[in-house]
PDB file of N, CA, C and O in Angstrom:
ATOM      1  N   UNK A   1       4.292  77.076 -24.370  1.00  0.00           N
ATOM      2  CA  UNK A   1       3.552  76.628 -23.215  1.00  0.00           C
ATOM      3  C   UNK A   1       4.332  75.550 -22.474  1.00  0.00           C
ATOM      4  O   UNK A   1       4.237  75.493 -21.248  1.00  0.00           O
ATOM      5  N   UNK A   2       5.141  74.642 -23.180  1.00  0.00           N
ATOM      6  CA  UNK A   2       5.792  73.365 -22.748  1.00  0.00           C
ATOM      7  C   UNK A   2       6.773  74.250 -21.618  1.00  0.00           C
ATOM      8  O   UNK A   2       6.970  73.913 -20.451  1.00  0.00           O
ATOM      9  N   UNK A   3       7.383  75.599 -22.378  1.00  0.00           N
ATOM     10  CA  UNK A   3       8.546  75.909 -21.595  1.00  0.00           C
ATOM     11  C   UNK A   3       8.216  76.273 -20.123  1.00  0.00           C
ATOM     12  O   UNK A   3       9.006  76.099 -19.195  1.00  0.00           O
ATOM     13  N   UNK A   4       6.806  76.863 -19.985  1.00  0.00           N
ATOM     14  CA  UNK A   4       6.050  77.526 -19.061  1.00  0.00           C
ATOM     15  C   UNK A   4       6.020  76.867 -17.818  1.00  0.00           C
ATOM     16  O   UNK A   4       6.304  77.308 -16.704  1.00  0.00           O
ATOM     17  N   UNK A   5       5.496  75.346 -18.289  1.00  0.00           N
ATOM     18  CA  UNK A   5       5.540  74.179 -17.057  1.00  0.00           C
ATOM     19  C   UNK A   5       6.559  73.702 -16.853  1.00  0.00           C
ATOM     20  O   UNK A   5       6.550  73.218 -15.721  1.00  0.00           O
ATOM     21  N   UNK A   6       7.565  73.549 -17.393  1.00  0.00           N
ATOM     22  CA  UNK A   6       8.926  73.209 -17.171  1.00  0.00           C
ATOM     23  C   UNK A   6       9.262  73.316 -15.872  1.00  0.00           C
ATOM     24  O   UNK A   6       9.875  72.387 -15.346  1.00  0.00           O
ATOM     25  N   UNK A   7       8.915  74.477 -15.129  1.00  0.00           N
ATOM     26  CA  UNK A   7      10.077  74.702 -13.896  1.00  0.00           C
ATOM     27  C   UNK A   7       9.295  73.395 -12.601  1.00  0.00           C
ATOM     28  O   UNK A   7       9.829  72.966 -11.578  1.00  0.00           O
ATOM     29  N   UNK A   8       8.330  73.161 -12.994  1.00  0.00           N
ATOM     30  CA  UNK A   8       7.725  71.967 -12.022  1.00  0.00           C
ATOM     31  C   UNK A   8       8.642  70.892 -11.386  1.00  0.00           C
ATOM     32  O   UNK A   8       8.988  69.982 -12.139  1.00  0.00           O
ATOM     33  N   UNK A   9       9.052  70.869 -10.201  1.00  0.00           N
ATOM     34  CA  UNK A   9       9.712  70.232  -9.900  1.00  0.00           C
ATOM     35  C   UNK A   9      10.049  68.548 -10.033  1.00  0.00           C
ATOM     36  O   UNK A   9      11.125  67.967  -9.892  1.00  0.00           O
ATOM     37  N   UNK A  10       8.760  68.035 -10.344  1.00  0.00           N
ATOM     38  CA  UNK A  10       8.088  66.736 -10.713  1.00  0.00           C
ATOM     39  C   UNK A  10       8.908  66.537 -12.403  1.00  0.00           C
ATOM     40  O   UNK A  10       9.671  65.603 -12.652  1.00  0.00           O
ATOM     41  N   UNK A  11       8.595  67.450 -13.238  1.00  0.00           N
ATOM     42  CA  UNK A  11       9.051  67.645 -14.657  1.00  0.00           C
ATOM     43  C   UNK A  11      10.880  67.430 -14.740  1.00  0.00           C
ATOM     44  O   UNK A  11      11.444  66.646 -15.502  1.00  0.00           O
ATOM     45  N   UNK A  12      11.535  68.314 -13.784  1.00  0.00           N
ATOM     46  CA  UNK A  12      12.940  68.770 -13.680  1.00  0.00           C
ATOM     47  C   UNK A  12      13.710  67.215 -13.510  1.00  0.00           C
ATOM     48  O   UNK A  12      14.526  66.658 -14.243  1.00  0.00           O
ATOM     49  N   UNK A  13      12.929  66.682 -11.917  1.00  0.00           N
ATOM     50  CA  UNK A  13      13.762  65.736 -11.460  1.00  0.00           C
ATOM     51  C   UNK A  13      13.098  64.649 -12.736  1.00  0.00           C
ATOM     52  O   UNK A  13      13.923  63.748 -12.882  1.00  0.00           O
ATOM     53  N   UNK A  14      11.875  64.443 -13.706  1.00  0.00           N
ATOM     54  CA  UNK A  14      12.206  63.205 -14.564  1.00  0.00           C
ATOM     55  C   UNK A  14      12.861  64.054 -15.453  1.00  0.00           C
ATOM     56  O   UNK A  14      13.562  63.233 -16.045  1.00  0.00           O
ATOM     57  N   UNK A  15      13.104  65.085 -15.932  1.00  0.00           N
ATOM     58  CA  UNK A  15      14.175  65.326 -17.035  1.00  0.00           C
ATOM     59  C   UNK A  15      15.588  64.616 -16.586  1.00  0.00           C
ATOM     60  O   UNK A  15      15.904  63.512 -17.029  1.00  0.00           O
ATOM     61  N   UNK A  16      16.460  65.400 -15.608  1.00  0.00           N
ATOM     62  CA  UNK A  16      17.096  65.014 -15.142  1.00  0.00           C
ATOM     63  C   UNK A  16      17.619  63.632 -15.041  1.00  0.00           C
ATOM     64  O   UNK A  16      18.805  63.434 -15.306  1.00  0.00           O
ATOM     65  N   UNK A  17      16.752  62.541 -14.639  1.00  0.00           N
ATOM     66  CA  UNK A  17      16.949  61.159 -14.572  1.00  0.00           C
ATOM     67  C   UNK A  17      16.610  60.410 -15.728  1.00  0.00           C
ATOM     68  O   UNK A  17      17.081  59.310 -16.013  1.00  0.00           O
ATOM     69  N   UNK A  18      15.735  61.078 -16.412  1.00  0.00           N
ATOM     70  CA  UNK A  18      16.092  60.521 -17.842  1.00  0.00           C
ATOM     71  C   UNK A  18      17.215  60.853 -18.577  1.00  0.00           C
ATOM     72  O   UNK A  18      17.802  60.082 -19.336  1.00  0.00           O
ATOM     73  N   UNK A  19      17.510  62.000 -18.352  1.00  0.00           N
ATOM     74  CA  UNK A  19      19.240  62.268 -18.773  1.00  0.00           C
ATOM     75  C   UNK A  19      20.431  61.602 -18.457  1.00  0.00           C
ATOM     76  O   UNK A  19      21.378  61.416 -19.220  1.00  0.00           O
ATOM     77  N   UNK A  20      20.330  61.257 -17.300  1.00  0.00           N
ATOM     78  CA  UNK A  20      21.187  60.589 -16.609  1.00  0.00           C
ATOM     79  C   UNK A  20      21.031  58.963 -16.417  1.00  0.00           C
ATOM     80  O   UNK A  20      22.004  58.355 -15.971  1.00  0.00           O
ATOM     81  N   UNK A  21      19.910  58.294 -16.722  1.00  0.00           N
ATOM     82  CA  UNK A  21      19.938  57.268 -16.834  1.00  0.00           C
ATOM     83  C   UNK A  21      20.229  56.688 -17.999  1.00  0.00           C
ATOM     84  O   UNK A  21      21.002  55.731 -17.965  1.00  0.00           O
ATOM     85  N   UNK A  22      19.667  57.142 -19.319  1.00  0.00           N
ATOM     86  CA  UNK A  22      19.559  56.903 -20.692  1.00  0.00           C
ATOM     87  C   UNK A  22      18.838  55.770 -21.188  1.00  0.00           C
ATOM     88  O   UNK A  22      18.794  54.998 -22.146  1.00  0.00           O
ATOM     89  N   UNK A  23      18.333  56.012 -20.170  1.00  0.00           N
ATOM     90  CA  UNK A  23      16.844  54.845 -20.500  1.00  0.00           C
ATOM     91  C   UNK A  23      15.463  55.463 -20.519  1.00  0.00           C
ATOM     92  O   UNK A  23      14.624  55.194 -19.659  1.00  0.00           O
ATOM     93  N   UNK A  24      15.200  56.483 -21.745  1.00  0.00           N
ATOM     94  CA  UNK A  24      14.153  57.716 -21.139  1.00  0.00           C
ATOM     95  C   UNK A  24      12.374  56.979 -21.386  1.00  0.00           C
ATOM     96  O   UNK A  24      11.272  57.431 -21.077  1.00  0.00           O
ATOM     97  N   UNK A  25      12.876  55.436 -22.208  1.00  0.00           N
ATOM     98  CA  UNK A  25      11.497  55.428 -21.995  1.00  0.00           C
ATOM     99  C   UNK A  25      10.775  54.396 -20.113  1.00  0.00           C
ATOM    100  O   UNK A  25       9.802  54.286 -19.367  1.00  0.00           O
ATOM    101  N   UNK A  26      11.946  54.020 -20.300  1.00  0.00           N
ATOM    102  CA  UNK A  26      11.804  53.621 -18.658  1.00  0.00           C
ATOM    103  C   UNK A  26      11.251  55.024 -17.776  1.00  0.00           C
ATOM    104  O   UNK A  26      10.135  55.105 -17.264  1.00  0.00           O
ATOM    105  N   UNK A  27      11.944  55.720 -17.750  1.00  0.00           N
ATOM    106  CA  UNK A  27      11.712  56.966 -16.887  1.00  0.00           C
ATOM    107  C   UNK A  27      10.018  57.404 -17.231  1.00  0.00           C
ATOM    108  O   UNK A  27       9.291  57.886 -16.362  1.00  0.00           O
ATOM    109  N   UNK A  28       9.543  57.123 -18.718  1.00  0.00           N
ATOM    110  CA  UNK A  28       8.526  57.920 -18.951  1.00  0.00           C
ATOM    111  C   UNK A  28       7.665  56.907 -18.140  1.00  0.00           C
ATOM    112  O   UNK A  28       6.885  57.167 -17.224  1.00  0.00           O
ATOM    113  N   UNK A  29       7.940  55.831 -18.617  1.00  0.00           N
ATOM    114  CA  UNK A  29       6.961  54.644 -17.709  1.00  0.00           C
ATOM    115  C   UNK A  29       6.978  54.551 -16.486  1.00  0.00           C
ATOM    116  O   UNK A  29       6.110  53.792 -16.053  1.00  0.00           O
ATOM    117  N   UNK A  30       7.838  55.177 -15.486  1.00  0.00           N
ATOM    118  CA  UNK A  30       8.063  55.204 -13.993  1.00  0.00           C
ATOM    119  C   UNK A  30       7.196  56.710 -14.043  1.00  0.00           C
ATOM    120  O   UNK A  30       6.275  56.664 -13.227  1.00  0.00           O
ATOM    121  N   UNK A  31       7.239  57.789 -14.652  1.00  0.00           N
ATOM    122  CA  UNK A  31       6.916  58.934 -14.438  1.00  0.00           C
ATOM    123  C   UNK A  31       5.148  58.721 -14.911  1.00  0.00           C
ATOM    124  O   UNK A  31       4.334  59.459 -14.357  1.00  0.00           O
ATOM    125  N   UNK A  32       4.892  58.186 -15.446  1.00  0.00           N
ATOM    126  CA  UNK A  32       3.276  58.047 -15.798  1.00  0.00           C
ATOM    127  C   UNK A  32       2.392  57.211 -14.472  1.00  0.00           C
ATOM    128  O   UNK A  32       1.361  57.707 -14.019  1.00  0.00           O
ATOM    129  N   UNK A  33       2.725  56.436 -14.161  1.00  0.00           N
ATOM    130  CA  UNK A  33       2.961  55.505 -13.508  1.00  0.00           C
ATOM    131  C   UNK A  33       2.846  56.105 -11.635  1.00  0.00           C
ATOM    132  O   UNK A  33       1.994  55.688 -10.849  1.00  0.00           O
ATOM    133  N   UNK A  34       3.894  57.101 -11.307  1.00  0.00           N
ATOM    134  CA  UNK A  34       3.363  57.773 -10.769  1.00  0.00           C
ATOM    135  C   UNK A  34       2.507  58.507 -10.534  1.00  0.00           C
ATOM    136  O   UNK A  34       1.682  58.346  -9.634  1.00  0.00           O
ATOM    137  N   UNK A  35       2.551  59.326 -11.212  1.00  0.00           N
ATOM    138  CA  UNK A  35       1.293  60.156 -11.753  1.00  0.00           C
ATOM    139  C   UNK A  35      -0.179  59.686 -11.481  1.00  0.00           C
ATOM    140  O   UNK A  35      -0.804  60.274 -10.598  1.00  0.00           O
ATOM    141  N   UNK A  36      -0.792  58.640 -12.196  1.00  0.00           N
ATOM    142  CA  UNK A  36      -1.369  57.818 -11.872  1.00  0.00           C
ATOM    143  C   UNK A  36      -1.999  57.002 -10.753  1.00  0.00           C
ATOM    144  O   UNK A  36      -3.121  56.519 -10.608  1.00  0.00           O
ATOM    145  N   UNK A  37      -0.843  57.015  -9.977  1.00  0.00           N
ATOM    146  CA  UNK A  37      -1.113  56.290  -8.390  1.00  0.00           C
ATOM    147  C   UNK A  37      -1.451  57.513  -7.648  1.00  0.00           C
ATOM    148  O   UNK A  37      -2.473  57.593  -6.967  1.00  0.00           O
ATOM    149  N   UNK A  38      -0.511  58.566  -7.786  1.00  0.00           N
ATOM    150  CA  UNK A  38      -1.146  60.316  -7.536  1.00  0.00           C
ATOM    151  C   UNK A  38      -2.477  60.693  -7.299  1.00  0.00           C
ATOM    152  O   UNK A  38      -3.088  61.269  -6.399  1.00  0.00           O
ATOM    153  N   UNK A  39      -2.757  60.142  -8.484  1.00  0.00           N
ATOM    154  CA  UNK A  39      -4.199  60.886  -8.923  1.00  0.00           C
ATOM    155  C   UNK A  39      -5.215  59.733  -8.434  1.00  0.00           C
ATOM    156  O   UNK A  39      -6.394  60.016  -8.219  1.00  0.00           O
ATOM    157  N   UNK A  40      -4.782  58.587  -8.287  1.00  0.00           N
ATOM    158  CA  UNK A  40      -5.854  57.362  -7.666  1.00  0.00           C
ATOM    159  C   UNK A  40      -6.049  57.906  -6.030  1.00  0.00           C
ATOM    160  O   UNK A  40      -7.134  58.086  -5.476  1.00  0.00           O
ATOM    161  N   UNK A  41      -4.779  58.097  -5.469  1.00  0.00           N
ATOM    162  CA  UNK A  41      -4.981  58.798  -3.960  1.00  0.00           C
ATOM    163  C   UNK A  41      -5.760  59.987  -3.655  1.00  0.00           C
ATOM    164  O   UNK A  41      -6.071  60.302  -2.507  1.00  0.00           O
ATOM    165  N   UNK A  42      -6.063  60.626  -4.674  1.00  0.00           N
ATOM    166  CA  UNK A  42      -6.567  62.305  -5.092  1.00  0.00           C
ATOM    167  C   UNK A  42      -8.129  61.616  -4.802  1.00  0.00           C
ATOM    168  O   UNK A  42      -8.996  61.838  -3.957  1.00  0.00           O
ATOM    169  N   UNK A  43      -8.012  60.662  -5.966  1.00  0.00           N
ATOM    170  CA  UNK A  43      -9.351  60.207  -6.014  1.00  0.00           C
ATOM    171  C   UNK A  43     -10.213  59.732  -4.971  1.00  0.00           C
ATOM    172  O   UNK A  43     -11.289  60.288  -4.756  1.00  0.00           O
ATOM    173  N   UNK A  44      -9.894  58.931  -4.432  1.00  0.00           N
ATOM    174  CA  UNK A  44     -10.386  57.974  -3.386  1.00  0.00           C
ATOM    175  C   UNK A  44     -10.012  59.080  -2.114  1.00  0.00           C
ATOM    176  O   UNK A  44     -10.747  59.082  -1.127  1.00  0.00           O
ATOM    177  N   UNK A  45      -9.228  59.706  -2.159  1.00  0.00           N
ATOM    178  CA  UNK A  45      -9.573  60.517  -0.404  1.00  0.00           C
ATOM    179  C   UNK A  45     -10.544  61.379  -1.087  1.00  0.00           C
ATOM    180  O   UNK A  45     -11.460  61.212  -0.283  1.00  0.00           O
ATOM    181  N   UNK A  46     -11.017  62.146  -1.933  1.00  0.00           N
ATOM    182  CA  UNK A  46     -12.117  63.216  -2.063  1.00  0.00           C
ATOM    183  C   UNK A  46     -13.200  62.390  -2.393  1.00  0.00           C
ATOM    184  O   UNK A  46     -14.279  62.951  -2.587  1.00  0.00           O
ATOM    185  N   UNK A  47     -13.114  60.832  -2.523  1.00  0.00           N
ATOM    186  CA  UNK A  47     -14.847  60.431  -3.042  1.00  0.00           C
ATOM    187  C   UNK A  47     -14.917  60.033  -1.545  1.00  0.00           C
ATOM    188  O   UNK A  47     -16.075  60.065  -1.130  1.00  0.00           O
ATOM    189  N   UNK A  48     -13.666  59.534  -0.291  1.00  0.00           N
ATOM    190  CA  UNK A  48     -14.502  59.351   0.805  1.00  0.00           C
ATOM    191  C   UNK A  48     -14.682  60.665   1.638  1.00  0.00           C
ATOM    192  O   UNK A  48     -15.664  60.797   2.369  1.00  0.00           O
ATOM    193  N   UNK A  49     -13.714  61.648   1.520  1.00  0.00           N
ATOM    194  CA  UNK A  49     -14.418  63.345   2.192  1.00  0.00           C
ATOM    195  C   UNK A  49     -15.974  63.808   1.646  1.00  0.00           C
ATOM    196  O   UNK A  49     -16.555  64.790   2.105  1.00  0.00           O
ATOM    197  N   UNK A  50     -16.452  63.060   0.749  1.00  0.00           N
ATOM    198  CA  UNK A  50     -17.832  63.320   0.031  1.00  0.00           C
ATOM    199  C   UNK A  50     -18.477  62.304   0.833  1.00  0.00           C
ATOM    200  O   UNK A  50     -19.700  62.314   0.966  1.00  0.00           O
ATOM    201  N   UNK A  51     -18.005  61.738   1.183  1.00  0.00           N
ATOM    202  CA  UNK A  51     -18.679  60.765   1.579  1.00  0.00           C
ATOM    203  C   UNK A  51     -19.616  61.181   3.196  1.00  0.00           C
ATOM    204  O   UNK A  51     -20.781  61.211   3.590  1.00  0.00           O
ATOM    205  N   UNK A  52     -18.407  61.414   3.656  1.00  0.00           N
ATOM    206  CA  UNK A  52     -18.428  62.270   5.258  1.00  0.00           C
ATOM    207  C   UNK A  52     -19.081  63.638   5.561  1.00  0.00           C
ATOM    208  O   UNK A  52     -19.878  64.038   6.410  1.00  0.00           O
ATOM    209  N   UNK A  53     -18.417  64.196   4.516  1.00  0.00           N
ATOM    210  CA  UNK A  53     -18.660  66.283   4.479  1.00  0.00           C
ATOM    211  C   UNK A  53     -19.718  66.362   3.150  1.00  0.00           C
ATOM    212  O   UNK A  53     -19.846  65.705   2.117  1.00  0.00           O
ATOM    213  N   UNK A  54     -20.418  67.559   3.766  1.00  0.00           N
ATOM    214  CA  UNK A  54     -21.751  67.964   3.146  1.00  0.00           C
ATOM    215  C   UNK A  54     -20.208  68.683   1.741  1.00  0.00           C
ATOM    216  O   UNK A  54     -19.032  68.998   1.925  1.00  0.00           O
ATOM    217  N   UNK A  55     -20.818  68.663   0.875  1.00  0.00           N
ATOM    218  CA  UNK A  55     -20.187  69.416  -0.337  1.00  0.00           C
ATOM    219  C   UNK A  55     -19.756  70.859   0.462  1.00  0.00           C
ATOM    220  O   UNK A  55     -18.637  71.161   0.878  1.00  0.00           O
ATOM    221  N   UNK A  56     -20.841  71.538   0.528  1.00  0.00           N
ATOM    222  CA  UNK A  56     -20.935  72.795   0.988  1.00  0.00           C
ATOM    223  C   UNK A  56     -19.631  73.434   2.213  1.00  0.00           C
ATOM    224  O   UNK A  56     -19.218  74.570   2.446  1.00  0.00           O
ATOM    225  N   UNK A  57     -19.287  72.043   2.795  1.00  0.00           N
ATOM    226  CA  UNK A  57     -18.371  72.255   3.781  1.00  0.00           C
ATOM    227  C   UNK A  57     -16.927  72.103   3.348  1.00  0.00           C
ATOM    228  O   UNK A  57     -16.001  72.908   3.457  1.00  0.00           O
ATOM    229  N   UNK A  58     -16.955  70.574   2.701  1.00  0.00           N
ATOM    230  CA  UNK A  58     -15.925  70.634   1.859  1.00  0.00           C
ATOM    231  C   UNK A  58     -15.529  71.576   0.957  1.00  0.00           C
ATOM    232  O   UNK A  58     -14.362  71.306   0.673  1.00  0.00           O
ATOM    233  N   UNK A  59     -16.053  72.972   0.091  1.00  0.00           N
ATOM    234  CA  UNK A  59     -15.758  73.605  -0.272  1.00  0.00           C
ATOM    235  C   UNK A  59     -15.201  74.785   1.003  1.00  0.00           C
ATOM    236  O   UNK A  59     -14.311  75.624   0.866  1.00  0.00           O
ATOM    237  N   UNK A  60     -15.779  74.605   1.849  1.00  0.00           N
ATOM    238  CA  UNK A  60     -15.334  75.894   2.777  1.00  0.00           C
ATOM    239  C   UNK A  60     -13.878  75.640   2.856  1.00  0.00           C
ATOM    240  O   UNK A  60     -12.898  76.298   2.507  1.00  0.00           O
ATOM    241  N   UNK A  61     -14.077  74.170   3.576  1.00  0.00           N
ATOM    242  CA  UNK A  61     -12.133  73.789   4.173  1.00  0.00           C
ATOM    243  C   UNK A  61     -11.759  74.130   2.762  1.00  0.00           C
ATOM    244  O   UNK A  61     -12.836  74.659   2.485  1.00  0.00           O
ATOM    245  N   UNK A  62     -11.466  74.174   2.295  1.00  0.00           N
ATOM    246  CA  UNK A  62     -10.926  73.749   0.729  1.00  0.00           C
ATOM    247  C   UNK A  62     -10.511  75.662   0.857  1.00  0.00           C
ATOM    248  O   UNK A  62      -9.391  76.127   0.647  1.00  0.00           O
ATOM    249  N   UNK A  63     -11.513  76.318   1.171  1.00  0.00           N
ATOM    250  CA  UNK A  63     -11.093  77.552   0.702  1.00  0.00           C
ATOM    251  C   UNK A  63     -10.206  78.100   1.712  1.00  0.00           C
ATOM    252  O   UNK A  63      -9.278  78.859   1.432  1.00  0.00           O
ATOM    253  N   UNK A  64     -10.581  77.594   3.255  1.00  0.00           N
ATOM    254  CA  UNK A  64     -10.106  78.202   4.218  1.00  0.00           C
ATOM    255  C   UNK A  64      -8.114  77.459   4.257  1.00  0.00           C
ATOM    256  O   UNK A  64      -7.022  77.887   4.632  1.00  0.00           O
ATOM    257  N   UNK A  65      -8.509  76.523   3.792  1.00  0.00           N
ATOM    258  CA  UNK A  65      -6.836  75.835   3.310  1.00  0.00           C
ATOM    259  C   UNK A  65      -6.091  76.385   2.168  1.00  0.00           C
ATOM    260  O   UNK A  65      -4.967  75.995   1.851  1.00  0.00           O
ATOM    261  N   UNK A  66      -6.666  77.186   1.639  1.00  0.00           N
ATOM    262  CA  UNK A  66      -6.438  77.864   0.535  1.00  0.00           C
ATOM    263  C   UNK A  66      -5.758  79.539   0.901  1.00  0.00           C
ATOM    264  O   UNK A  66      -4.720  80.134   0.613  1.00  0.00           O
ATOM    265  N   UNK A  67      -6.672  79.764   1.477  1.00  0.00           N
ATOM    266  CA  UNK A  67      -6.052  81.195   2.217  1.00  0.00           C
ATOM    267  C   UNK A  67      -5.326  81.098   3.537  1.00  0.00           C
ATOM    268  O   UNK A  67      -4.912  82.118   4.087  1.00  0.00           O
ATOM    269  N   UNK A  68      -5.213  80.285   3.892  1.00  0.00           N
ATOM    270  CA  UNK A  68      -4.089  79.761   4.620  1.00  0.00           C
ATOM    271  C   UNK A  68      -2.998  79.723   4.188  1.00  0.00           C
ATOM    272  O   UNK A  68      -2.066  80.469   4.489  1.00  0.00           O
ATOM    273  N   UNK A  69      -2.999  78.502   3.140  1.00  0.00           N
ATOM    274  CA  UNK A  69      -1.909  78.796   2.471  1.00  0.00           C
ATOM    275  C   UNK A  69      -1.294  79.988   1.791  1.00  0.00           C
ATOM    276  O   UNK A  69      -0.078  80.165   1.711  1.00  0.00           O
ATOM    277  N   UNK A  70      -2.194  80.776   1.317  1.00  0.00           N
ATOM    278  CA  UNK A  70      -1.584  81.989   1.056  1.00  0.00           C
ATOM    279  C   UNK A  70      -0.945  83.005   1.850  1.00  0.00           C
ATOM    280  O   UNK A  70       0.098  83.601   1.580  1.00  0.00           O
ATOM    281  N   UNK A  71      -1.891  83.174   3.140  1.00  0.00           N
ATOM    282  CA  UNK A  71      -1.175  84.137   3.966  1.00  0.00           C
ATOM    283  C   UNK A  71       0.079  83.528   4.592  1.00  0.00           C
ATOM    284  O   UNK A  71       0.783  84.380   5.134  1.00  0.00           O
ATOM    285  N   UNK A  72       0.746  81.741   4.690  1.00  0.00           N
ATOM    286  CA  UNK A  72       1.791  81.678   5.122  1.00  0.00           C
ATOM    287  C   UNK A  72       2.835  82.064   4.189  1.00  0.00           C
ATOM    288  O   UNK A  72       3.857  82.672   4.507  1.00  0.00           O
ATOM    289  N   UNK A  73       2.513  81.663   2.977  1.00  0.00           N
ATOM    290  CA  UNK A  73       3.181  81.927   1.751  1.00  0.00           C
ATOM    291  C   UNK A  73       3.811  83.314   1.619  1.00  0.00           C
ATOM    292  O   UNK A  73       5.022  83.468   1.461  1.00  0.00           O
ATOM    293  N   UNK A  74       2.994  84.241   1.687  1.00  0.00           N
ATOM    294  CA  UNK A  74       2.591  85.543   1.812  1.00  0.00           C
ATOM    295  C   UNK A  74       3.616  86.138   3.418  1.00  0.00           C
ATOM    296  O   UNK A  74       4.088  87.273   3.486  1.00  0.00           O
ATOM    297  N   UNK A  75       3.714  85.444   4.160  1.00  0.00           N
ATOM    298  CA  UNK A  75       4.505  85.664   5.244  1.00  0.00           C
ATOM    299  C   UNK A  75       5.619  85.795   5.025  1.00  0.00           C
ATOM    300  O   UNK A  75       6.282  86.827   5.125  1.00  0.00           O
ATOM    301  N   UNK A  76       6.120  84.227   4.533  1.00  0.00           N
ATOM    302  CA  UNK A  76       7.995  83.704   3.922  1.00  0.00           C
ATOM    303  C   UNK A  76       7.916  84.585   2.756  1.00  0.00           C
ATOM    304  O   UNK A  76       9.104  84.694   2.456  1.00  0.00           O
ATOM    305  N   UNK A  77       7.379  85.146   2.076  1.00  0.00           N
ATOM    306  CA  UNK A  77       7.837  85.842   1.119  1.00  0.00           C
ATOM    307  C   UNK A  77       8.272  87.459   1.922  1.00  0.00           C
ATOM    308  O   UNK A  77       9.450  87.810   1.990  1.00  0.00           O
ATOM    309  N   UNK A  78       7.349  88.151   2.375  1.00  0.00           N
ATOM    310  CA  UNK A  78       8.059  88.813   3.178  1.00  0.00           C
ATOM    311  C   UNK A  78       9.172  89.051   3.955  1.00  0.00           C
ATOM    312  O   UNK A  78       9.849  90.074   4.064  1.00  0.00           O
ATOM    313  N   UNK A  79       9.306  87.591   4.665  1.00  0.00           N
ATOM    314  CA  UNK A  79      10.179  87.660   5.593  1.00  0.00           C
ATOM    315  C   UNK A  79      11.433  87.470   4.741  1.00  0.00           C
ATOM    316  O   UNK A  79      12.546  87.809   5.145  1.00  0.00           O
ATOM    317  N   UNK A  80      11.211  86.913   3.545  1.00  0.00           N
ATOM    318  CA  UNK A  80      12.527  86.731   2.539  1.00  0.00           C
ATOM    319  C   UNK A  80      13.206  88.179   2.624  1.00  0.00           C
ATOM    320  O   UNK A  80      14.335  88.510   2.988  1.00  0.00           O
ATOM    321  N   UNK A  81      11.721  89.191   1.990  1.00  0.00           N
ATOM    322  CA  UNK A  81      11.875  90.354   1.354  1.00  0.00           C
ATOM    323  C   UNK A  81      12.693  91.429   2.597  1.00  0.00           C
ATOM    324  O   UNK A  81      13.379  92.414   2.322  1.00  0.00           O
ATOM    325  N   UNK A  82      12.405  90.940   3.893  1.00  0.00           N
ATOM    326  CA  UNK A  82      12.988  91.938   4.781  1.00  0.00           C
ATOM    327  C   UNK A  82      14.368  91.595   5.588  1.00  0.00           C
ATOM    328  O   UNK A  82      15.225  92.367   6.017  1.00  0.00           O
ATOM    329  N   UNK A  83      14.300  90.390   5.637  1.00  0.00           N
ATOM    330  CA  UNK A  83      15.262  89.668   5.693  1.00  0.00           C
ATOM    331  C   UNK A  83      14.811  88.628   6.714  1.00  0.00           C
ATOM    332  O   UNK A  83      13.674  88.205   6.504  1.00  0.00           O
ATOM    333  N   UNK A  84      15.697  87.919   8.195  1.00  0.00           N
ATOM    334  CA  UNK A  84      15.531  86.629   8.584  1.00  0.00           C
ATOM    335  C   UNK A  84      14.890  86.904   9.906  1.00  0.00           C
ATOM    336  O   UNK A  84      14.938  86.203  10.917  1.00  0.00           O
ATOM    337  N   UNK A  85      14.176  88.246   9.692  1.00  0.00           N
ATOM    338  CA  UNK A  85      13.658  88.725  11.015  1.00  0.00           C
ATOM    339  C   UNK A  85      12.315  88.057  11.762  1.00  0.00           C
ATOM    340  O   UNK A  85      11.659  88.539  10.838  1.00  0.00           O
ATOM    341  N   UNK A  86      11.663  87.628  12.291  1.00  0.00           N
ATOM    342  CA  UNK A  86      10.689  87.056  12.517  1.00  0.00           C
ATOM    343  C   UNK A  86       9.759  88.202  12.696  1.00  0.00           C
ATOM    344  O   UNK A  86       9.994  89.238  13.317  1.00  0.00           O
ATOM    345  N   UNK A  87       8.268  87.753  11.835  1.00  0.00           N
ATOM    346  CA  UNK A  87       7.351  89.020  12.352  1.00  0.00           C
ATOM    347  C   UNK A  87       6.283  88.676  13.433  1.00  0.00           C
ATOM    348  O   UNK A  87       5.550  89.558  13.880  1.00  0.00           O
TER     349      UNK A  87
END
């Protein structure tokens, strides 16, 4: 499972700089640390969007940002697949 999450880009660049620094528990403490302040920003913008937006709505955006994201996703992957053509 460890290997699974690995390719996370967040994971790579603290491997990486803990490799290269050789100070890996510094790195773990900069990397938690982030994380942390991450998830405090996560926090506090969705307890004040609750604050503002009926639940009910906030789940809509949430979904409609969701399939958004997919169909652009869903686009560049195509356009990978056909080449640099614009559709």
């Amino acid at each position: 499972m460890f290997l699974a999450e690995l390719g996370d880009k967040t994971q790579l660049a603290t491997l990486l700089l803990s490799a290269e620094s050789g100070q890996p528990w510094l790195v773990f403490g900069g990397a938690a640390l982030a994380l942390i302040c991450s998830s405090l920003v996560g926090v506090l913008v969705g307890r004040w969007l609750s604050s503002v937006l009926q639940p009910e709505r906030l789940e809509q955006m949430a979904g409609l940002l969701m399939v958004g994201l997919g169909l652009w996703l869903g686009s560049q992957a195509l356009r990978s697949v056909l080449g640099s053509h614009p559709l």
